[in-house]
N, C-alpha and C positions, 0 to 999 in steps of 0.2 A: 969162440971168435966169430963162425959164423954168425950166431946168434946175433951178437952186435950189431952186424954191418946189415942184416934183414931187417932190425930197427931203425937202425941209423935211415936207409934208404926210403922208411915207409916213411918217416919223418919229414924227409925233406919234401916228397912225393905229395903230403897233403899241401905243406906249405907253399910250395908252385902250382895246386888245384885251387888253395884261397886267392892266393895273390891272382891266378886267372880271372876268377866268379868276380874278382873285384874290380876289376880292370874291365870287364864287360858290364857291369851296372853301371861302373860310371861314363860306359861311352852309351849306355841307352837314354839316359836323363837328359831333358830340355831344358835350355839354357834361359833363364829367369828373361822377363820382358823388362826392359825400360822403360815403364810409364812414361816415365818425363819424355822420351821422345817421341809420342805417339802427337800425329799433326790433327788437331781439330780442325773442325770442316761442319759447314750450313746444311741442311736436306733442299730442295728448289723443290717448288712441285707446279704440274703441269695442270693448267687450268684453261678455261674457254673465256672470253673478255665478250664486254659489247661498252661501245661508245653511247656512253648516254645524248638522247635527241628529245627535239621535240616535233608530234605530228598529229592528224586526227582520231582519236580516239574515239568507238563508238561501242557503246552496250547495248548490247542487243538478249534478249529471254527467249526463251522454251517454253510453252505452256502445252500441257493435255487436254483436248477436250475430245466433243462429240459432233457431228454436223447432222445439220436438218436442211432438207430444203425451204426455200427463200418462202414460198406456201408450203405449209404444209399440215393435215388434217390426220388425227385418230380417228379412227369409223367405231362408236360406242356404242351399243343397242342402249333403250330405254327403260325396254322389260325385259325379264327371266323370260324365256322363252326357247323352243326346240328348233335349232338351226335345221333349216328346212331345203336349201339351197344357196350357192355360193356364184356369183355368174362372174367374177374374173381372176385372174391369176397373175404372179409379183411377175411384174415388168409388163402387165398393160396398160399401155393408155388407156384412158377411163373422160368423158366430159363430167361439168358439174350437173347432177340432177340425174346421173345413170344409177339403176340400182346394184350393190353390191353384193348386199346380204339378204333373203326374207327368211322369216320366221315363220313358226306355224301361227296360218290365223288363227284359228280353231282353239288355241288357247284361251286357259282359263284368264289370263292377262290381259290376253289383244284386243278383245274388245272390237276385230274389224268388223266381225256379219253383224252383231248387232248395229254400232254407227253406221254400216251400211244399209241397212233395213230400215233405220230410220232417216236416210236422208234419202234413199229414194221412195218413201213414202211421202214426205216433202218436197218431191220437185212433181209427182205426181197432182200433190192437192195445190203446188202454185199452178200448173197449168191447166188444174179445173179454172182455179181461179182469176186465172186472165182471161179464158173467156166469157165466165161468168161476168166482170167491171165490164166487159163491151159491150155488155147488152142492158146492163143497167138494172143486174138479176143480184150482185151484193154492194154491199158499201163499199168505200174505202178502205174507212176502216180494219172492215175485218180481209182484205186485200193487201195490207199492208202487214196484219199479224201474222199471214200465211206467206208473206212472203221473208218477212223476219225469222219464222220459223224454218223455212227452208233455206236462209243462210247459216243458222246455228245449225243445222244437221250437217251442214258439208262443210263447214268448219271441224263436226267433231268427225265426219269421215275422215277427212284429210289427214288429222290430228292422231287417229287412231290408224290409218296407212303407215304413216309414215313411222310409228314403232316396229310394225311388221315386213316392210319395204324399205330396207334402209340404203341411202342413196348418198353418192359422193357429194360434197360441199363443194368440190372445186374441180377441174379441169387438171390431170396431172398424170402421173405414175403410181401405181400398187407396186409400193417399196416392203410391206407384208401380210401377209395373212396368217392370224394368227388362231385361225379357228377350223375346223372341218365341220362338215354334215351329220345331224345330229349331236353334235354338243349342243348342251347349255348354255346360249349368250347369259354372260355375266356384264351388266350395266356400271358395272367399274373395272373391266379388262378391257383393251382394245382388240378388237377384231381384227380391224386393219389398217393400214397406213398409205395415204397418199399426197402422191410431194409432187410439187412444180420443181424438178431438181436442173433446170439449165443455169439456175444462180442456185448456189450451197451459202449457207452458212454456218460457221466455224463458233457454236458456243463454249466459254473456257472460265473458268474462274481464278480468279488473284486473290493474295492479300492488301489488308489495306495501306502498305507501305508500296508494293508497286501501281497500284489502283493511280497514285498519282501523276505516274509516266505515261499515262492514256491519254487520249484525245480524239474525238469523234473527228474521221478521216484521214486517221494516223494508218500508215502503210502496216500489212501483216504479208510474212510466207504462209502458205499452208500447204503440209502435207501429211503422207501417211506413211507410217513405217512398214507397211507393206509394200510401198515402193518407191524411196526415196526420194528418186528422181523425177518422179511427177509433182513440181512444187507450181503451183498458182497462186497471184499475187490478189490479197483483196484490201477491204481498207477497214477502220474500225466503224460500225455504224450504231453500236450500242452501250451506253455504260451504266451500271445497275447504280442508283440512288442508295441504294441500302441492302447491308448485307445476310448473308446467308443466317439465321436466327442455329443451326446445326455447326455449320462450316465455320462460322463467319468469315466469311470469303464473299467478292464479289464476281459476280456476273458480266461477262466483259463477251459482245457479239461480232464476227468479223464477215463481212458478206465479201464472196466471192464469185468468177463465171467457172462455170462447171467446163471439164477439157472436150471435146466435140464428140468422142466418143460414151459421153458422162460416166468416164472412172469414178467419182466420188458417188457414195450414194449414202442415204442417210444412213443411219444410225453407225456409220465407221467410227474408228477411235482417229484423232487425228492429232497433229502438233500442230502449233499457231509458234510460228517466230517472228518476233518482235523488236525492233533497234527502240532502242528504252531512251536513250540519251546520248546524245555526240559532241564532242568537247573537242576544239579545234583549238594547235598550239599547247596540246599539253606536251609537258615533261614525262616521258615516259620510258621504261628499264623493263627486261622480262620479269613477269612475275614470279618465275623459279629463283632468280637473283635476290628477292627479299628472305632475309634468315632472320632469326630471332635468338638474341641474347640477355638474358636477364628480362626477358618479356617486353622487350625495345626491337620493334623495326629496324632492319639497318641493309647496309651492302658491305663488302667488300671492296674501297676503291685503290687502282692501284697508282702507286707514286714510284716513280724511278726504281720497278723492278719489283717492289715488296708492296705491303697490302696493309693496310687500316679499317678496322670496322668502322662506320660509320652512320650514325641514326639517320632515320628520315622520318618524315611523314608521307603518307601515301592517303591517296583519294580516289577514282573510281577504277575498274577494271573490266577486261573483255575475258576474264578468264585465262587471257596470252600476255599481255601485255599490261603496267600499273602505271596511275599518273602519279608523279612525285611533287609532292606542293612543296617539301622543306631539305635540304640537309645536303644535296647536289647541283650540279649544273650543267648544263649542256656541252658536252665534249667531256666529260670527266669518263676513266676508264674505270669499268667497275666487272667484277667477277658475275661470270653469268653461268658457270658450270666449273663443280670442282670445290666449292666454300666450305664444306665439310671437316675437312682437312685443313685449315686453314687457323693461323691465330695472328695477330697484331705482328708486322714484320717480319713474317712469312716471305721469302723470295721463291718468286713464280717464272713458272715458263709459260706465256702464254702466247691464245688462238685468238682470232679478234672471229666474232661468230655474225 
């Protein structure tokens, strides 16, 4: 009898442990969602606007060049020969006719003692010979030969000085020296450099597609990127006929006045800025604003809240700003930050920028 009732009890014992377990599964379980009531709803997205305008438009270029002074001369020797002496140093005045550089005369090249041996063995026999015509002791003639002769010797003196004495061309500045004492002048190295540097000039080369926005007395910036803000205004004074046979590129010269302390000196690297072309009354959008769909220009313009792609054409730009020839109008509101995101009937928040 026992025995029963120990069954009986274990019996009912599980069945009030299932009925539990069950009763706790189904209070953990989430209760199914109703689609059908879930509320659709738009995304808005927050964008920058600009009001399309119209104003002056101007392009302006960047070129690199080099400046040289407004004169300016290489010092080149004539012969091989053994640099003997050097009489000035970069940043002297120098007149034209000072000498720079001599050479050794004594060279087998130079040729100075001997055209000097014979030309004042020639100024010696003209001044036999003038006063021998005064006394009526030789001819003409041979008064005339001697004295012919002694203008070819000091011709070939002078001729052979001036390989070994070599002397500035012009009145200016020693902008370098590119030789010491004892070298060997090489007659296709420059020695040295000197420049009239109170006017610089800004040489630069183009291609032949901007070569056409030049114009001799066409305004230039110029400056160096060693110091920004040293810029000097000069004007266009040169434009090369034909181009570079290597480059082909042109040649394009801009003279300038040098700052009072002459910051600029040759051979710096410099930039020439240039306003290329200016277009008054153009239609103009930022240039960040033009996007490309299917390989078509367009904007983003917005209508009552939401946004349409919209082609255009476009014509010149400053890099900031584009002229619009086609597809817009003045006052239309067009996405200028934020297009990315964007498709046909897109509703926007926007910023007018």
């Amino acid at each position: 009898m026992k025995k029963i009732f120990q069954s009986c009890f274990k019996l009912v014992f599980v069945l009030i442990l299932e009925l539990s377990l069950s009763v706790i599964q189904s209070c953990g379980e989430n209760p199914k969602e109703n689609t059908s009531d879930k509320t659709s709803y738009t995304d808005t997205v927050s964008v920058e606007t600009y009001f399309v305008e119209t104003k002056e438009l101007t392009i302006s270029k960047t070129f690199s060049g080099t400046l040289e002074g407004e004169d300016q001369a290489n010092i080149i020797a004539k012969i091989a020969e053994r640099i003997m002496n050097i009489n000035a140093r970069v940043g002297d005045y120098v007149k034209a006719g000072d000498v720079l550089v001599e050479l050794d005369k004594s060279g087998a090249q130079s040729q100075f003692y001997q055209a000097q041996a014979a030309y004042l063995n020639a100024q010696k026999n003209l001044a036999r010979m003038q006063n021998l015509i005064k006394v009526g002791a030789v001819s003409q003639q041979a008064f005339d030969a001697a004295e012919t002769q002694y203008e070819v010797a000091k011709a070939n003196f002078n001729a052979a000085k001036n390989t070994v004495e070599i002397t500035s061309p012009l009145s200016g500045i020693v902008t370098a020296i590119n030789v010491s004492i004892g070298d060997l002048a090489n007659p296709q190295f420059p020695m040295a450099t000197v420049a009239n540097i109170g006017r610089m000039k800004a040489v630069f080369n183009v291609g032949e597609v901007d070569l056409l926005s030049f114009f001799i007395g066409q305004s230039a910036q110029i400056y160096s990127d060693m110091n920004p803000e040293v810029i000097q205004t000069g004007k266009i004074v040169q434009l090369s006929k034909s181009a570079n046979i290597q480059s082909r590129t042109f040649e394009i010269q801009a003279m300038f006045t040098n700052t009072q302390d002459k910051w600029f000196k040759p051979g710096m690297f410099c930039r020439v800025s240039v306003n290329m072309k200016t277009k008054k009354n153009a239609l103009v959008i930022p240039l960040a604003s033009i996007i490309k769909e299917n390989r078509i220009d367009g904007v983003y313009v917005i209508n009552d809240g939401s946004v349409l792609f919209t082609p255009v054409t476009v014509g010149i730009n400053d890099d900031k700003f584009v002229e619009v020839l086609s597809g817009i109008k003045a006052g239309d509101k067009i996405v200028s930050l934020g297009m990315n995101n964007l498709k046909d009937g897109t509703v926007v928040i926007s910023s007018n920028k």
